[in-house]
N, C-alpha and C positions, 0 to 999 in steps of 0.2 A: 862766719860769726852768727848766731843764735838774734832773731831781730828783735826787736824790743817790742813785750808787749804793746799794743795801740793805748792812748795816754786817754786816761778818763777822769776829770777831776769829781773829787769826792771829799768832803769834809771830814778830815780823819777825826773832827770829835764825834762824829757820828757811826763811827765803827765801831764793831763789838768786835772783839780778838776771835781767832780761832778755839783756844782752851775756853773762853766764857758759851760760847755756844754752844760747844759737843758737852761741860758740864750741865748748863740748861737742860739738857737733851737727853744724857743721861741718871742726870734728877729727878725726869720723867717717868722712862721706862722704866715698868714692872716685868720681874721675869715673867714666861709661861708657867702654870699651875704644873706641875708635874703628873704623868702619868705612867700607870706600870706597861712596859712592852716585853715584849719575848727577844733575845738574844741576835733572832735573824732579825730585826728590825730597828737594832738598838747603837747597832753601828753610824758611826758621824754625831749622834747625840750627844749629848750633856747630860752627867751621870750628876741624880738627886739626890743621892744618899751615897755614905758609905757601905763600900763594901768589905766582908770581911768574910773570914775562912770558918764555916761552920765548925772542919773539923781539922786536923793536919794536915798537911801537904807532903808527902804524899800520906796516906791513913793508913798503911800496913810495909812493914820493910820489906825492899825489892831490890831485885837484884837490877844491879847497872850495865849486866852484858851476857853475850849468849856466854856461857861456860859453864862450870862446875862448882858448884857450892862444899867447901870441906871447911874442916876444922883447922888452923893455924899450923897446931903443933904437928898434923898428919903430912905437909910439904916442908916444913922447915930445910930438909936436907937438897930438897929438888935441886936440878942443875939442868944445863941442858946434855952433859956428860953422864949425868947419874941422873937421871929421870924417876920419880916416884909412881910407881905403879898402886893404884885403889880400887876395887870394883866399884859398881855402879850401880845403887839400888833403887832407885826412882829416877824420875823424869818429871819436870813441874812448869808446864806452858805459863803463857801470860794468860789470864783470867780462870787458871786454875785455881777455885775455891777447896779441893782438897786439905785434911792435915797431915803434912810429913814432918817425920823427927832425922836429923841426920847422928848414926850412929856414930862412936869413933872409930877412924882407919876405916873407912867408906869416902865416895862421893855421890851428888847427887846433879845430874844433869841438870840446868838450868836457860830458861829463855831469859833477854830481856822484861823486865817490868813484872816479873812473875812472882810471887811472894816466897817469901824466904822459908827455908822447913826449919824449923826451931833446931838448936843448936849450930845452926849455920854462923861462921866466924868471917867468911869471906868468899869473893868467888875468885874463880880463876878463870880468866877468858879462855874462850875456844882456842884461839891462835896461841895460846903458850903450853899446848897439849898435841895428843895425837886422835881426837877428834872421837876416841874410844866409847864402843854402846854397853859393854860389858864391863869393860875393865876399861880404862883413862891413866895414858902414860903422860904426867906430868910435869914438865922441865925448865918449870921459875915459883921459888918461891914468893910467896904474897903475904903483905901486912896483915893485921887486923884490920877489919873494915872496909877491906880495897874491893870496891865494886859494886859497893854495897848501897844503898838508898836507906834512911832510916826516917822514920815516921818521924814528922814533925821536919824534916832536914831544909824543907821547902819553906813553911809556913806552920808557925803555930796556930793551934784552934783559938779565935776569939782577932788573930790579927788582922788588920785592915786593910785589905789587897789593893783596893783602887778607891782611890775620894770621890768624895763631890765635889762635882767642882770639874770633873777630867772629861774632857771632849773623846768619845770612844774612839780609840782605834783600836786594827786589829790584833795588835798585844794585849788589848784593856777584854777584850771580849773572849781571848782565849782563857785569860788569867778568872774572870767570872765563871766561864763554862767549868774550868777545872774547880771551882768554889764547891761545884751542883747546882748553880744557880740558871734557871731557865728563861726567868724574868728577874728585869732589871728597872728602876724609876727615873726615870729621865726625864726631862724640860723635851717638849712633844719640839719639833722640824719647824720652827716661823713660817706663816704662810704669809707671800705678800705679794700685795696687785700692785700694779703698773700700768699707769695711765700716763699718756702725750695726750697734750693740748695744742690746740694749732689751725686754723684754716687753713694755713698753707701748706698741712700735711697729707702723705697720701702714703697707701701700703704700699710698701718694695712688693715688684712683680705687675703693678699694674701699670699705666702711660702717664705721663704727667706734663702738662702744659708750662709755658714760662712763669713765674710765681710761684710754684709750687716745687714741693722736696718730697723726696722718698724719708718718710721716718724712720730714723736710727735709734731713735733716744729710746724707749720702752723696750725692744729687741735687747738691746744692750741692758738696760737698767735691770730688766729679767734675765738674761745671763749672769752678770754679776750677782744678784742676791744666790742662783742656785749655785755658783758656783764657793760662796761665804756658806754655803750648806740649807738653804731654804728651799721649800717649796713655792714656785713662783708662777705668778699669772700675770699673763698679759695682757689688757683691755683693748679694745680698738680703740683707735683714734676719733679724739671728741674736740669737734670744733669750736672756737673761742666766739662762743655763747655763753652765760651764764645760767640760761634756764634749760641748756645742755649739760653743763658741768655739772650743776648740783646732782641732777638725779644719779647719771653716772658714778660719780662720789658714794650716791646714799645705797645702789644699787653693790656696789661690791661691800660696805661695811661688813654682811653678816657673815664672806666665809675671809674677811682678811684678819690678821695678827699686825698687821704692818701696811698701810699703805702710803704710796710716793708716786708721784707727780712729777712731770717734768714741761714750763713752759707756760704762760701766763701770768709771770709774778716779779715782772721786770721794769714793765712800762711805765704803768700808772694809768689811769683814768680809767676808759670805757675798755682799755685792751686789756686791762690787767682780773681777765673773766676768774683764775683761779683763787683771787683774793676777793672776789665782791661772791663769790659761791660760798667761800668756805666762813664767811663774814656770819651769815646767816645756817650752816649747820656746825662751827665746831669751836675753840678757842685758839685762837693758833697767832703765833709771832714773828711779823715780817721783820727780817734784819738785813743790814748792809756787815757781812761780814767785811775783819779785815786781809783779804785775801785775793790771790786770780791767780786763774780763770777762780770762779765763783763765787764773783759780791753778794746778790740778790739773796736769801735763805729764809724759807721759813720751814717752820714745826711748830708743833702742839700737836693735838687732840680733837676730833670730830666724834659726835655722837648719833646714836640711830634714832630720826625725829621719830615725834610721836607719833606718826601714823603708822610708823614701822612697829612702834610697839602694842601700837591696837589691834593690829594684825596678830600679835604672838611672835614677834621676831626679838623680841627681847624681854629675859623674866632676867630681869634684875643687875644688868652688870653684863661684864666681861663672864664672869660665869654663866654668861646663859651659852657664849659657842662654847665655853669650856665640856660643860654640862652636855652638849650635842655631841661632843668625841670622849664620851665615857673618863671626861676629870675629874679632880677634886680641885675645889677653892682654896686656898692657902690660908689665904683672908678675905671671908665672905665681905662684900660690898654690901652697902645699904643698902636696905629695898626701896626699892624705887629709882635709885640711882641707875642714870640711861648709859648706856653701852660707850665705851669711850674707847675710841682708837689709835694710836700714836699715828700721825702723818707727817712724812717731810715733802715739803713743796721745794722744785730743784727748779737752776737756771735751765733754760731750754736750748741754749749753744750744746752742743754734744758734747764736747770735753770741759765745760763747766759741769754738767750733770755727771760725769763721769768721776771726776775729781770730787766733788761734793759728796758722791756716794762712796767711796775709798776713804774718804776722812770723816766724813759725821753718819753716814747710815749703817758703815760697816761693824762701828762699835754699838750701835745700837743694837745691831743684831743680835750681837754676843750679848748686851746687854737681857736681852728678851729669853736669853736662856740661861743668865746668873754666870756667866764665862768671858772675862778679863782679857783673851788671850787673841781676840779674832781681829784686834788691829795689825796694821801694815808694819812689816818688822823695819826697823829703820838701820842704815848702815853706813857709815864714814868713807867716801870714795874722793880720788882726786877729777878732778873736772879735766876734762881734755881740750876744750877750749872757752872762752870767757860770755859773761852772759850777765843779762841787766834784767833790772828789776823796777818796780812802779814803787818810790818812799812810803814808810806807811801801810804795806800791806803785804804780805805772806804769800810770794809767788811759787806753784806748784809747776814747773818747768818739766815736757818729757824728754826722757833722755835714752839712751841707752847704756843698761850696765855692764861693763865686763867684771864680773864678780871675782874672777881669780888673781887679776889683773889690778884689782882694785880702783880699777878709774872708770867715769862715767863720760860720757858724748851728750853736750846736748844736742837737742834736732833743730834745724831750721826748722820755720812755721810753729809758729808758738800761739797762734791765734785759737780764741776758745772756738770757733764755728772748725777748724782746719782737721775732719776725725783722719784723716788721710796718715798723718803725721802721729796720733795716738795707737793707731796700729801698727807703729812701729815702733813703741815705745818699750818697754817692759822694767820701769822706774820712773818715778816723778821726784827731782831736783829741788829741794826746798831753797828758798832764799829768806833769810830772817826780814823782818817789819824794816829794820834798821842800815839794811843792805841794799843798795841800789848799784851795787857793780860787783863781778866777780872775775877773775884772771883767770886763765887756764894756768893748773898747778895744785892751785889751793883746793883744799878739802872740803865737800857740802855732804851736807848731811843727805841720804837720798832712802826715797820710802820704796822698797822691791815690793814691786806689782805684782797681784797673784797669777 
């Protein structure tokens, strides 16, 4: 049996929902400014613009197979008993720009994708012939049109091959290249730093004494963003100081798009270092969501203080890193207006930061490039055994899915410190606000883990 999470009393009027926070959150975030990229670079982005087809698809009629191009009525009789015999007066590779005319009672050799010689009605594939360089015994007759590619058959000129709005893949990037198009405007990669807070943290790889942990939280928190498709950086570990925290904070604003925290934002008083830093450089909102693992939550915005801007580290806004990677502004920011960053501040238990980032940083992400689509797909499984819940708040349970099978396992160790048990997870188990018990049988909704 799945053990109940540990009982933590909380005043449910003091809870903010799950939906009211990620909307907060994403009320917030502005996409990225978009920029033009070349094709090899353009893949996994978010495409700005529509795209559409300069000219036809395909732009000149071609043939659909190696064979023979004739006229209809010159095989009509073919069989493979009575074979039509044509000589053979040209030959027309693929990207032969030549002009040929096909006379009548002739054929004319033809490759794949190679343009059609005017009066051409159809081809005939190689294989329903005797393969002939002079003359071509032919032995199935063929419709009008069979074989045939016709301008425009793909795509009209002026039609719109792929939106904005559409995270490239590699169908979206073929479909462009065949446009002519070499460059494409996309919402630029999210760059986003990663920072753990903690004295009692220390880098995996070195020794560590009783009190202290090898940090997971950042390694992971930077995995996940690049694997949601960002460029990600990892900060060293910054001890629960506050005249440590801040700089480090202030010290990554000028190449992040995003940054998140994990750890200092739980306690309260003199340990809660990430909230008495960010008090004094940015606007940001501590909440108790309603939810576990991860009550604690904050977000908002931090800005680059003034002395970063007397330096020259910021002209005017979010356009001034834009402006550093050859952007444009969408909507120029007022002058003077100082640099503002989205930040989410996460629990520092492992799989409360884990969870936290899968539900509110992951939409944000998408949010940061105008793309709806980069949440967890959610899926109706039956539970294979029963499992409890804390009243009142939205538990994020990991489980295992069997996808085809339709039913899901939860794990024993349920605990937000236990990452032992999230590695072996690959689904988190929702249980509604209103639910404090489930049986094995019944159906939960469950979010597949990417």
């Amino acid at each position: 049996m799945t053990e109940a999470p540990a009982a933590i009393v909380v005043d449910a009027q003091s809870l903010t929902s799950v939906e009211e926070h990620l909307a907060g959150i994403l009320g917030t975030i502005r996409p990225l400014v978009p920029t033009e990229l070349s094709l090899t670079d353009a893949y996994g982005l978010v495409l700005a613009e529509d795209v559409a087809a300069a000219s036809p698809l395909p732009s000149f009629d071609n043939s659909a197979m190696d064979g023979y191009a004739v006229r209809v009525e010159d095989v009509a009789t073919a069989s493979e008993e009575n074979p039509v015999t044509l000589p053979v007066v040209a030959e027309v590779a693929a990207g032969d720009t030549g002009a040929y005319a096909l006379p009548s009672g002739t054929a004319i050799r033809i490759m794949t994708g190679a343009m059609l010689p005017h009066g051409t009605e159809a081809v005939v594939p190689v294989e329903w012939t005797d393969g002939g360089q002079a003359r071509v015994a032919i032995r199935a007759k063929v419709d009008f049109g069979a074989s045939v590619r016709l301008t425009g058959g793909d795509a009209k000129a002026g039609e719109v091959l792929v939106t904005a709005g559409t995270r490239l893949r590699p169908m979206h990037i073929a479909v462009i290249a065949a446009a002519g198009r070499g460059t494409v405007l996309v919402r630029p990669r999210p760059r986003v730093v990663v920072l753990s807070t903690g004295s009692e943290l220390a880098e995996p790889g070195t020794p560590i004494i009783p009190g202290r942990i090898w940090d997971s939280n950042s390694f992971m928190i930077a995995a996940a963003a690049r694997e949601a498709g960002c460029l990600a950086y990892r900060q060293a570990i910054v001890p629960d100081h506050p005249e440590q925290v801040l700089p480090a904070i202030e010290d990554q604003l000028a190449r992040a798009d995003l940054l998140i925290t994990t750890g200092g934002v739980s306690m309260g008083g003199e340990h809660d270092v990430v909230k008495a830093a960010l008090q004094r450089l940015g606007t940001i909102e501590f909440r108790k969501v309603a939810m576990q693992p991860g009550l604690p939550q904050g977000f908002g915005t931090v800005a680059l203080p003034a002395s970063a801007a007397e330096e020259g580290k910021t002209r005017g806004g979010l356009l001034s890193r834009l402006a550093d990677r050859g952007e444009v502004q969408e909507t120029p920011v007022q002058e003077g207006e100082p640099d503002r960053v989205p930040i989410f501040t996460l629990p520092g238990n492992p799989v409360s930061a884990y969870v936290s980032f899968q539900v509110f940083v992951r939409p944000a992400i998408g949010a940061l490039q105008a793309y709806g689509g980069l949440g967890l797909e959610t899926i109706a499984a039956e539970l294979t055994g029963p499992l409890r819940s804390p009243p009142g708040r939205r538990s994020f349970l990991r489980g295992v899915l069997d996808r085809p099978a339709g039913r899901v396992a939860p794990l024993t160790g349920q605990g937000s410190h236990q990452v032992a048990t999230l590695g072996k997870a690959n689904a988190l188990i929702i249980v509604p606000e209103a639910i404090e018990q489930m049986a094995a049988g019944e159906r939960a909704d469950v979010l597949v883990l990417p």
